[in-house]
C-alpha positions in Angstrom: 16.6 -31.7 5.3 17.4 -29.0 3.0 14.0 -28.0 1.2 13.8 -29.2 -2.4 12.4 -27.6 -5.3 11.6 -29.2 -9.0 11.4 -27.0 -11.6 8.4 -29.1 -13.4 7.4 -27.1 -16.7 9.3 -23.7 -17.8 8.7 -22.5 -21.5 9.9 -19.0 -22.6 7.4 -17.8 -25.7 8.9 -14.8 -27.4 9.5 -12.7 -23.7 6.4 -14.5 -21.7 7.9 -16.8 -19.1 5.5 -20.0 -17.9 7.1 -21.3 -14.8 5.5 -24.2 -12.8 7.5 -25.7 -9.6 7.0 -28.0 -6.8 8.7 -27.8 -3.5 9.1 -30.5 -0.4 10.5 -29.5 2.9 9.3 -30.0 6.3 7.8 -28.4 8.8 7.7 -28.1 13.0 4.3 -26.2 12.6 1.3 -25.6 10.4 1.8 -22.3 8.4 0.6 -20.4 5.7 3.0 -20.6 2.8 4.0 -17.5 0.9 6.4 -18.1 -2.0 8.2 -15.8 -4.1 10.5 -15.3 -7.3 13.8 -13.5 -7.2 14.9 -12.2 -11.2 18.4 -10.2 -10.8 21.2 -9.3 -13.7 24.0 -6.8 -13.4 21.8 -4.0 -12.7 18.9 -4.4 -10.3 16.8 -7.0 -9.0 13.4 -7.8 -8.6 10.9 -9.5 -6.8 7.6 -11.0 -7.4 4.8 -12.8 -5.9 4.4 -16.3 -7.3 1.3 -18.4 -7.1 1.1 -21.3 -5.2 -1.8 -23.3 -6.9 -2.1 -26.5 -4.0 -0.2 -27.1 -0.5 -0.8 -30.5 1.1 0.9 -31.8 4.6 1.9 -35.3 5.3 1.8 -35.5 8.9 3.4 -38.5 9.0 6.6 -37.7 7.0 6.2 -34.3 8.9 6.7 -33.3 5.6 4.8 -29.8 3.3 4.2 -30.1 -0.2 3.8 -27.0 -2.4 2.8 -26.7 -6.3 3.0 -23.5 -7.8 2.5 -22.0 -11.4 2.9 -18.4 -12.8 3.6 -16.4 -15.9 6.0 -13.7 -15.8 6.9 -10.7 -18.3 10.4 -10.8 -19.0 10.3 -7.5 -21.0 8.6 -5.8 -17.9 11.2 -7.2 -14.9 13.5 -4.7 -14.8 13.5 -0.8 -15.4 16.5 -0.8 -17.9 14.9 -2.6 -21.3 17.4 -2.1 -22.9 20.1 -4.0 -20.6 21.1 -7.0 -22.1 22.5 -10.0 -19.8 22.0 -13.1 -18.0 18.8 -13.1 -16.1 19.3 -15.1 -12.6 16.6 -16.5 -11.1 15.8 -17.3 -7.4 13.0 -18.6 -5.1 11.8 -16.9 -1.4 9.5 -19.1 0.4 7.9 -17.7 4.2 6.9 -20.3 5.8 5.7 -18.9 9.8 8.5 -17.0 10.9 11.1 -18.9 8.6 12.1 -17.4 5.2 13.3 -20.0 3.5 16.1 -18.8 -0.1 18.4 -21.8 0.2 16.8 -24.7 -2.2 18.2 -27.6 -3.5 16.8 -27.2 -6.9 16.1 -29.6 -9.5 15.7 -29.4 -13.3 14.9 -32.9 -15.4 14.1 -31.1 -18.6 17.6 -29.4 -19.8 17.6 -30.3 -23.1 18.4 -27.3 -25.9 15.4 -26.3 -27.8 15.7 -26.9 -31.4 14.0 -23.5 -32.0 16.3 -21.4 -29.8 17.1 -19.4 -32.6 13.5 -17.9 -32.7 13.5 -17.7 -28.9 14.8 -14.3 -26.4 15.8 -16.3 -24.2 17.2 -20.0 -23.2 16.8 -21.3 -19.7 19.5 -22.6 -18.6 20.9 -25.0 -15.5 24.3 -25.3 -13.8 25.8 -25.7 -10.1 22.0 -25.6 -8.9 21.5 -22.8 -10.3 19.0 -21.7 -12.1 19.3 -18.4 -15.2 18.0 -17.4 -18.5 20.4 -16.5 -21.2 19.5 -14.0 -23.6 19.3 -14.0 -27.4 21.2 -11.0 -28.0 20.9 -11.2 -32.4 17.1 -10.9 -31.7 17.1 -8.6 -28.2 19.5 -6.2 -30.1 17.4 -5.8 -33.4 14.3 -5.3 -30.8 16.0 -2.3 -29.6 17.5 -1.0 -32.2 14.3 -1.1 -34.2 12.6 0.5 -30.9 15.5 3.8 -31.6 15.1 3.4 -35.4 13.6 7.2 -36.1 11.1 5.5 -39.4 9.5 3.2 -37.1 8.9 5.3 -34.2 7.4 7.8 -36.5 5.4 5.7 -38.3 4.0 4.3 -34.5 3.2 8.1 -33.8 1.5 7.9 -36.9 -0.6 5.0 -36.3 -1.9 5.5 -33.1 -2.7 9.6 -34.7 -4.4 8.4 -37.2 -6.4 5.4 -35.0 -6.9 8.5 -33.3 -8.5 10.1 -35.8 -10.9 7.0 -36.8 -11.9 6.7 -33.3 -13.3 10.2 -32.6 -14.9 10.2 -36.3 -16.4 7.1 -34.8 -17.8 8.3 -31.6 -21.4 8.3 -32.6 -21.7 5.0 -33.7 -19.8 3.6 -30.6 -22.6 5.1 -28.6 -25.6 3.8 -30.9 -23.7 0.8 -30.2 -23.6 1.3 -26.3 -27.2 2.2 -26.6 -28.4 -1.1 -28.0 -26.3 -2.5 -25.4 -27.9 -1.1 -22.7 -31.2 -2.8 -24.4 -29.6 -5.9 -24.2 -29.4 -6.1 -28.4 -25.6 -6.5 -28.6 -22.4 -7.4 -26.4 -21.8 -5.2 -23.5 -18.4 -4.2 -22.4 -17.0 -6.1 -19.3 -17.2 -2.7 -17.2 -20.9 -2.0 -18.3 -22.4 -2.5 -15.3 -19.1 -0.4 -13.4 -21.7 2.8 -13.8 -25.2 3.6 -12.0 -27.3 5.0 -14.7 -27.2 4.3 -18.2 -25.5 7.1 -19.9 -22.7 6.4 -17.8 -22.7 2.5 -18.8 -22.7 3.9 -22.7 -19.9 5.7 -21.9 -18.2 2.8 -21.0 -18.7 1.3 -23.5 -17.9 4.0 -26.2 -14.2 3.4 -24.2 -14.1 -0.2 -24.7 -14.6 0.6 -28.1 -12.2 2.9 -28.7 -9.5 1.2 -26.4 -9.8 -1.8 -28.7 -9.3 0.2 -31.6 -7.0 3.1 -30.5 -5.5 2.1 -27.6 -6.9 5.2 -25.5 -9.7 6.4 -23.8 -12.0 9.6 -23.2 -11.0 10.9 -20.0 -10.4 14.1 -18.2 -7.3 12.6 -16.2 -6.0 11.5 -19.2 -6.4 14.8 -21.1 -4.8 16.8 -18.0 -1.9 14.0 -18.1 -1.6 15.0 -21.7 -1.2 18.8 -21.1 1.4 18.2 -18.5 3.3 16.0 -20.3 3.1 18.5 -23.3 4.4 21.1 -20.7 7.2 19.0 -18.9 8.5 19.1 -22.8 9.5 22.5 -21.8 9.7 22.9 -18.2 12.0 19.6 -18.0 14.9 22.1 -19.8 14.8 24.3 -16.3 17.8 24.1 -14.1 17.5 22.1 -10.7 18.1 23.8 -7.8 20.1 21.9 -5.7 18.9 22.5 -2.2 15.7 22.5 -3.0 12.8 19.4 -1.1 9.7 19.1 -2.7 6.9 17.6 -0.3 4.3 16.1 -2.8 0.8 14.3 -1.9 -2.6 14.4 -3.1 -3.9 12.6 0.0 -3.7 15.6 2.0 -3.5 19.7 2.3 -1.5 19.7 4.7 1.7 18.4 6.8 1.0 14.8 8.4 2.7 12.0 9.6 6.5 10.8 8.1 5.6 14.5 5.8 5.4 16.8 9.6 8.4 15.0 11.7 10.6 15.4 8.5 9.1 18.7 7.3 10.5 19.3 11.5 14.1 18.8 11.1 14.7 20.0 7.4 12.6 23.5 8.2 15.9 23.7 10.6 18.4 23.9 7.7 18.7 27.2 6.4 20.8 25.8 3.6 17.5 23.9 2.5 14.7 25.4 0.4 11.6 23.6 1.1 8.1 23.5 -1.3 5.1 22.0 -1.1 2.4 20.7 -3.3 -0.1 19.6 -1.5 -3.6 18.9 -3.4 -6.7 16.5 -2.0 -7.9 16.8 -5.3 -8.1 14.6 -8.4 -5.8 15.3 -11.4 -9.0 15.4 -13.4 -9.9 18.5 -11.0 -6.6 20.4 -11.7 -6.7 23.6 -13.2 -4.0 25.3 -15.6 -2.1 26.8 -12.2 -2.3 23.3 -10.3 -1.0 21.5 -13.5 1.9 24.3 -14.3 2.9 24.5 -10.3 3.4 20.3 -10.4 5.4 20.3 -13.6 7.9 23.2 -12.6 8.3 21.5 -8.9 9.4 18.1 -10.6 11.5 19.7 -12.9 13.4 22.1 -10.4 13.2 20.5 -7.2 16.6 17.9 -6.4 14.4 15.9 -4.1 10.6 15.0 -4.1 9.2 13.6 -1.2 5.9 11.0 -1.0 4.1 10.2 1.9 1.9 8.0 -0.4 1.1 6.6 -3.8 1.3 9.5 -6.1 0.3 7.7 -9.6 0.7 11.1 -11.7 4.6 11.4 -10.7 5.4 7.7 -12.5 4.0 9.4 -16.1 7.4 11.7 -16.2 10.6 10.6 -16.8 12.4 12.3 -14.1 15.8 13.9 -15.1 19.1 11.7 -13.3 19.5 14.3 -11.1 16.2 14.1 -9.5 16.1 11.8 -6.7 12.1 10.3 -5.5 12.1 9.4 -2.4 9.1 6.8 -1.0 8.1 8.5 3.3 5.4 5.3 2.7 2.6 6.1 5.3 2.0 2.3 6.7 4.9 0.9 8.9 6.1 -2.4 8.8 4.7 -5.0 6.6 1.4 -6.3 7.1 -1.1 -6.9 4.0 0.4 -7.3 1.1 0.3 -3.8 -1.6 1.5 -2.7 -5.1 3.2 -5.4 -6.9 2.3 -8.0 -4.2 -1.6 -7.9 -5.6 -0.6 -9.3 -9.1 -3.2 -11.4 -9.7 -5.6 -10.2 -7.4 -8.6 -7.8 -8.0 -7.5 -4.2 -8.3 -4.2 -5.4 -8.2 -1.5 -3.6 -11.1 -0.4 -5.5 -13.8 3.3 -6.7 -14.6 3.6 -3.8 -17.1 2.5 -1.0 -14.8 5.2 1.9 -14.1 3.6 2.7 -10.7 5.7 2.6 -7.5 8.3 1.7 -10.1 10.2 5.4 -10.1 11.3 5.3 -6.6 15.5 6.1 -6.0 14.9 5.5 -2.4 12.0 3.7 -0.2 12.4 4.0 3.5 11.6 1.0 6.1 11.0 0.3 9.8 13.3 -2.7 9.9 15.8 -5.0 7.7 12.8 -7.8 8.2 10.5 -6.2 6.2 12.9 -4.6 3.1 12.3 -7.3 0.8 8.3 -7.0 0.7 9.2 -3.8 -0.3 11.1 -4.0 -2.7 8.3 -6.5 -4.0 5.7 -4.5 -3.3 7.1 -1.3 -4.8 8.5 -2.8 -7.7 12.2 -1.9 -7.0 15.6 -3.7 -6.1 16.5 -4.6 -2.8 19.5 -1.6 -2.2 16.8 1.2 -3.3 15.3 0.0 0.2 16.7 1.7 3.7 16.2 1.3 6.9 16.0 4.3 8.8 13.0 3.7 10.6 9.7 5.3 10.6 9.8 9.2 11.1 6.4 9.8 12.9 7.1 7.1 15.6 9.5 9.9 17.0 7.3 11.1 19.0 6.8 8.1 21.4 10.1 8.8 22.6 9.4 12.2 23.0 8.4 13.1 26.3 7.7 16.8 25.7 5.4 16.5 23.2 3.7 13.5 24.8 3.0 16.1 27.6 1.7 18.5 25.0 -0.7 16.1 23.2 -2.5 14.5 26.8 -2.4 18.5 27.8 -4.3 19.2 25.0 -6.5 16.5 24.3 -7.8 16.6 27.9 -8.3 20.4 28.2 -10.9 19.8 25.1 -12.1 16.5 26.4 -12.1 16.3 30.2 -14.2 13.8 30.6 -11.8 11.6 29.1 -9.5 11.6 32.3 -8.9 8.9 34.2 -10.9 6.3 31.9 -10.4 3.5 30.1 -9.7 4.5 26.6 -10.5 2.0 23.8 -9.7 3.3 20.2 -11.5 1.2 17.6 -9.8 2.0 14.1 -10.0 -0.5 11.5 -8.8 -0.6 7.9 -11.4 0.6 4.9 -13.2 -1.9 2.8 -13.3 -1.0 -1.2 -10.6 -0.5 -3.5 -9.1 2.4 -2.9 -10.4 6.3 -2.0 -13.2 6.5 -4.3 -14.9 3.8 -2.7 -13.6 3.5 0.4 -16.1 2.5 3.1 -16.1 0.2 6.8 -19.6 -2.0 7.3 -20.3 -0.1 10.7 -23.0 -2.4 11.3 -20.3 -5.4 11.6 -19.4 -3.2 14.9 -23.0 -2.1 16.7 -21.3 0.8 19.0 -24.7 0.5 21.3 -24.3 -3.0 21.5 -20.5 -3.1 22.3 -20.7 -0.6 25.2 -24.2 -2.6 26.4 -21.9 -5.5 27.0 -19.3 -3.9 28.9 -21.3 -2.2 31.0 -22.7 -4.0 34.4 -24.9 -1.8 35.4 -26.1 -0.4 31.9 -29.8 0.0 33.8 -28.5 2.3 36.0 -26.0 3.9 33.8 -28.9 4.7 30.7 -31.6 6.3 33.7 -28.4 7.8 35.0 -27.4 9.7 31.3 -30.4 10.2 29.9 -31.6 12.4 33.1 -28.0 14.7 31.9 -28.7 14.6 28.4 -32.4 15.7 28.5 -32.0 18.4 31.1 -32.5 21.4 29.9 -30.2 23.2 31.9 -26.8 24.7 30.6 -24.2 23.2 33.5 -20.7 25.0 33.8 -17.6 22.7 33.0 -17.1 21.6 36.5 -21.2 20.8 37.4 -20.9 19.0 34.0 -17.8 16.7 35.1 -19.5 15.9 38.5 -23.2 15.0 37.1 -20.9 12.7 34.2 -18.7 11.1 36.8 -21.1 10.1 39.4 -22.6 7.3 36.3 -19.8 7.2 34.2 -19.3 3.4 33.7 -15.7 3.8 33.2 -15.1 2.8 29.4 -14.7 5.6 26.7 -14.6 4.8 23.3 -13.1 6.9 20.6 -13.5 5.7 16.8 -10.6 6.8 14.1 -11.2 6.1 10.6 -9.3 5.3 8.0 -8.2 9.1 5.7 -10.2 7.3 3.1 -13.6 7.1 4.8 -15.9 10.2 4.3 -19.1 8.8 6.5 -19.6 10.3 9.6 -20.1 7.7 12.4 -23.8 7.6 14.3 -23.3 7.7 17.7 -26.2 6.4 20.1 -28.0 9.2 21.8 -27.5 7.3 25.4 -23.8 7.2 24.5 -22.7 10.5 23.5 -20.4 11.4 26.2 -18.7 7.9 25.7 -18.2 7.7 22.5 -16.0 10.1 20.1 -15.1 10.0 16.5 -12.1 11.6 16.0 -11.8 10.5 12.5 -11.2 14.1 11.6 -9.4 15.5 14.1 -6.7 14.2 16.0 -4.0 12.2 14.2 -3.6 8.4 14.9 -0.3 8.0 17.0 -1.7 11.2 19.4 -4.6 9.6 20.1 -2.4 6.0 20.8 -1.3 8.1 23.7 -4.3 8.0 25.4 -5.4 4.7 24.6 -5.6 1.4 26.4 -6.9 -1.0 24.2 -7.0 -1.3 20.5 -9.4 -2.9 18.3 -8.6 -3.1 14.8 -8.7 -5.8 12.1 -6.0 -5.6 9.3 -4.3 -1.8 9.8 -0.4 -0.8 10.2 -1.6 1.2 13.6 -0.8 -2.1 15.0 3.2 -1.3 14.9 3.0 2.0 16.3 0.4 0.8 19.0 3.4 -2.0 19.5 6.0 0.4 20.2 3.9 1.8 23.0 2.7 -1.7 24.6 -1.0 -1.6 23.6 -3.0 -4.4 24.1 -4.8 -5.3 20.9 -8.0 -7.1 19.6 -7.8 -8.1 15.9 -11.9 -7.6 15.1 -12.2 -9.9 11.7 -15.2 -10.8 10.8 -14.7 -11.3 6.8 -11.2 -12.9 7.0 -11.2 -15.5 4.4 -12.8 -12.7 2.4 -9.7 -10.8 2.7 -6.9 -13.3 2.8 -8.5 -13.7 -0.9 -9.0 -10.3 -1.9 -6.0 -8.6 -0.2 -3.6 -11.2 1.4 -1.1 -10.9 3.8 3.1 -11.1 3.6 2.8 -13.3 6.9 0.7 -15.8 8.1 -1.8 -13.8 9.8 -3.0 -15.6 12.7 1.1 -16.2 13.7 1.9 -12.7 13.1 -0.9 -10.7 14.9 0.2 -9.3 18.3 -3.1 -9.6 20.1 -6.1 -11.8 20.4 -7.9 -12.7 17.1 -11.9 -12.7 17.6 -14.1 -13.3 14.3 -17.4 -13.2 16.2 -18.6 -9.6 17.3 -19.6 -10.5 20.9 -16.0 -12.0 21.6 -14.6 -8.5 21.7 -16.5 -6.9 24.5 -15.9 -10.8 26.3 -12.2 -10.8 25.8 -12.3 -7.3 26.9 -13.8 -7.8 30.4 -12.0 -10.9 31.0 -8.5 -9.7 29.9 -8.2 -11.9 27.2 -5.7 -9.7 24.6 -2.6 -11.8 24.3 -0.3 -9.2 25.5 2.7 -11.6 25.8 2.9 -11.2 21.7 3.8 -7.2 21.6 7.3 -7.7 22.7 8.7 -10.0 20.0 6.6 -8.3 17.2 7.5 -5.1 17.8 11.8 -6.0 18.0 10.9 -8.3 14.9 9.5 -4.9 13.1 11.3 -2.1 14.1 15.4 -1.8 14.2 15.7 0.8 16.5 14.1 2.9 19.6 16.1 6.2 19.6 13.4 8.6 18.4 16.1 9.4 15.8 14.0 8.1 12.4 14.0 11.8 11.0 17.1 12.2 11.3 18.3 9.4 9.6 16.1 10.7 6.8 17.2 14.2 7.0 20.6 12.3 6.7 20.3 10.7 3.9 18.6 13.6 1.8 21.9 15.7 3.0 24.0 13.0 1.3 22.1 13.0 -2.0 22.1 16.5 -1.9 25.5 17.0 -1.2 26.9 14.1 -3.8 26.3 16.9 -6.7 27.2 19.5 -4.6 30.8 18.3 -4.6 
């Protein structure tokens, strides 16, 4: 039976689309439903998460029932506002491993509005399918009056002279956050955001003057300011055309997708490579930082990201100027950018973030449409050339160089078994970025895995209180003679500043390389993984890692975050949500390992090693189109 879907309720008020739908199709297995909206004209496309709001099953029908309502921003779908054109509109249901485009689609209430003269756009119904044609007497005199010179000058006027107001009313906003903070008047939603009171007043003072002016007071904002005010200039400079600007505030240095491409373009000598790499705030930059970023977007022919860089969507990039998206997460797991709408610190419809990308780069034709969802851009902006820092698994050279030098630091690492524990942070982003260690008792975990933890604790505690300084070799013996066999190594997420306590009477078990060795060197030397919701999982894949998926707040997250697949089909391990399962599954062998094979040629197109090439191809090809 071909799936069916009703169109119940759709209303179009001035450029705000309320859509509510119902689908019926059946099923072979219980699933978690995702469903999505596809809005496309003669340009671009673009995708969109769209809420499901009930899903029932009638077991006896074998049949799924799904009811879902949204509202969508017509003015903010596609990046070209000024396009006029017949909007198409399509549906994307995942249903377990199905994705499900072709719908039998159904829409009772066709009839003309009698206002569609007020209206920018009519819905419209033919051949089951389903579009929006546009008003174009009312879209064109919104444009035009959008390029008329008197009314944008008298908008710059308005918001100078709001402006204006606002600062001359600075003191009484904070007599007015004051008495807030004494409970005498309304607070501001994001009072309580702050953990002393002058930081709640100021707050406030911002509600205040958001209301009214439509800004805020903020150092970010001010250095935004100065290098727009710069770019002004700058933008006028001529782009030279062979020249690749790595960009990331994540990092000061090389990493990841960044290093393996970095690799093969250093070898060009036709290609002039700059960096600006920062782990700082743009509310930290200085006048250098801020005059360094503007002339490097301005001259350079292609920027790269390894991340999201928010400050590079607040330029209008000249044509020539191609961004290209290195994202640092392979494969698609939890859902990120556009794919929160809705959900809390997710963007809203009008955001420009993400949004500037020419080119976004993918593990695997699978996965290319949650990208262009997430990201905000049309499918054909997203390419498959695989991931660029999985390389290296098929590099047998520098696999020989990494366990070379990992084992001359840590000897005592050879011949054990290696379990990595790296889990995703908690919080909304780097400023508060955090993992509940005590969810994960390190003392506990090894207590269980260890038979003979009596003799093993007598055994280490003699070596660690002696007070005699042992060479290397005496060292190794002393270790080996009660090592219980299991060595585990703890890598945090880049976001997580906290150091890790490790137990006294497990010190030369336990290692946090959080801040040392990258993620896919240490996968070399590890047997098990334990994670909960991180993208390590497709690069531990690739290598045939048996996994444990740790996930102890689950519903928690399915709310908070979500995920593009059902999670408990798509995980390629064992699932525990109970701490003392993991040592348990670990003794008894319990990982699911017969999953890795199909998720890993489900995720990732090809195993060549050749990823950053295909990059380094693809920049060559941009660069040389205007060479021509």
């Amino acid at each position: 039976m071909k799936p069916i879907l009703e169109i119940t309720d759709l209303n179009i008020i001035n450029s705000i689309l309320n859509m509510s739908i119902s689908i019926k199709f059946r099923y072979d297995d219980i699933n978690v439903p995702r469903l999505g909206i596809i809005f496309s004209n003669e340009l671009e496309n673009r995708r969109l998460p769209f809420k499901i709001t009930s899903f029932n099953i009638d077991h006896v029908s074998k049949c799924c029932f799904i009811s879902a309502n949204e509202k969508f921003e017509i003015d903010n779908l596609f990046l070209d506002k000024d396009f006029i054109g017949d909007i198409n509109i399509n549906f994307s249901l995942i249903y377990g491993n199905e994705i499900i485009e072709n719908f039998s689609i159904k829409y009772l209430n066709r009839n003309r509005p009698a206002n569609f003269k007020k209206m920018y756009y009519l819905p419209k119904f033919e051949l089951n399918k389903l579009y929006l044609e546009p008003n174009e007497e009312i879209l064109r005199n919104l444009i035009n009056n959008k390029q008329d010179i008197k009314y944008r000058t008298l908008k710059k006027l308005n918001s100078f002279f709001l402006g204006i107001i606002s600062i001359i009313s600075f003191p009484f906003f904070f007599i007015d956050g004051y008495l807030a903070s004494k409970g005498l008047v309304d607070k501001s939603p994001n009072f309580y955001q702050k953990n002393n009171t002058f930081g709640s007043i100021l707050m406030h003072i911002n509600w205040k003057t958001s209301i009214l002016a439509g800004f805020i007071y903020s150092k970010r904002l001010l250095k935004i300011g100065i290098m727009g005010f710069l770019y002004k200039f700058f933008k006028h400079k001529k782009i030279v055309n062979n020249r690749i600007l790595f960009l990331s505030e994540r990092k000061n240095y090389l990493s990841g997708n960044f290093q393996s491409v970095y690799n093969i373009l250093s070898n060009d000598n036709e290609i002039e490579i700059v960096k600006f790499l920062l782990n700082k705030k743009i509310k930290d930059f200085n006048i250098f930082d801020m005059i360094h970023f503007v002339n490097f977007i301005s001259t350079s022919k292609i920027i790269l990201l390894d991340d999201f860089y928010p400050n590079i969507h607040n330029f209008n990039l000249k044509n020539e100027v191609k961004l290209i998206q290195l994202w640092h997460a392979a494969g698609a797991f939890k859902t990120f950018g556009f794919s929160r709408l809705g959900k809390i610190g997710g963007v809203d419809q009008s955001s420009s973030n993400h949004r500037s990308y020419d080119y976004a780069i993918v593990s695997s034709n699978e996965i290319k449409r949650f990208y262009s969802e997430g990201f905000g851009i049309s499918d054909e902006k997203v390419v498959v050339t695989g991931i660029p820092r999985t390389d290296i698994f098929f590099d047998d050279g520098y696999k020989k160089y990494v366990l070379n030098k990992i084992y001359d630091e840590f000897p005592m690492l050879k011949n054990k078994k290696i379990i990595l524990f790296s889990p995703t942070f908690r919080g909304e982003g780097k400023d508060d970025a955090y993992y509940p260690m005590e969810k994960f008792n390190i003392e506990k975990f090894l207590d269980s895995l260890n038979s003979n933890i009596k003799q093993y604790s007598t055994c280490t505690e003699k070596i660690n209180k002696s007070g005699n300084e042992k060479s290397d070799n005496e060292f190794k013996k002393s270790y080996n003679k009660c090592d219980s066999g299991y060595v585990l190594i703890i890598k945090q997420h880049p976001f997580i500043n906290k150091k890790i306590e490790i137990p006294e009477k497990y010190k030369n078990n336990v290692f946090d390389f959080s801040n040392t060795y990258e993620i896919n060197d240490i996968l070399f030397i590890t047997d098990i993984l334990i994670t909960d919701y991180s993208s390590v999982v497709f690069e531990a894949s690739i290598l045939d890692i048996p996994m444990l998926f740790y996930c102890y707040d689950f519903d928690e997250y399915l709310v908070d975050r979500g995920f593009y697949y059902d999670f408990n089909k798509f995980a390629p391990g064992k699932i525990v949500y109970a701490f003392e399962d993991i040592a348990n599954c670990i003794k008894s062998e319990d990982l699911d390992k017969f999953k890795i094979d199909k998720f890993k040629n489900r995720f990732f197109e090809d195993f060549d090693g050749k990823s950053s090439k295909r990059v380094y191809d693809l920049i060559k090809k941009l660069i040389n189109l205007d060479n021509k």
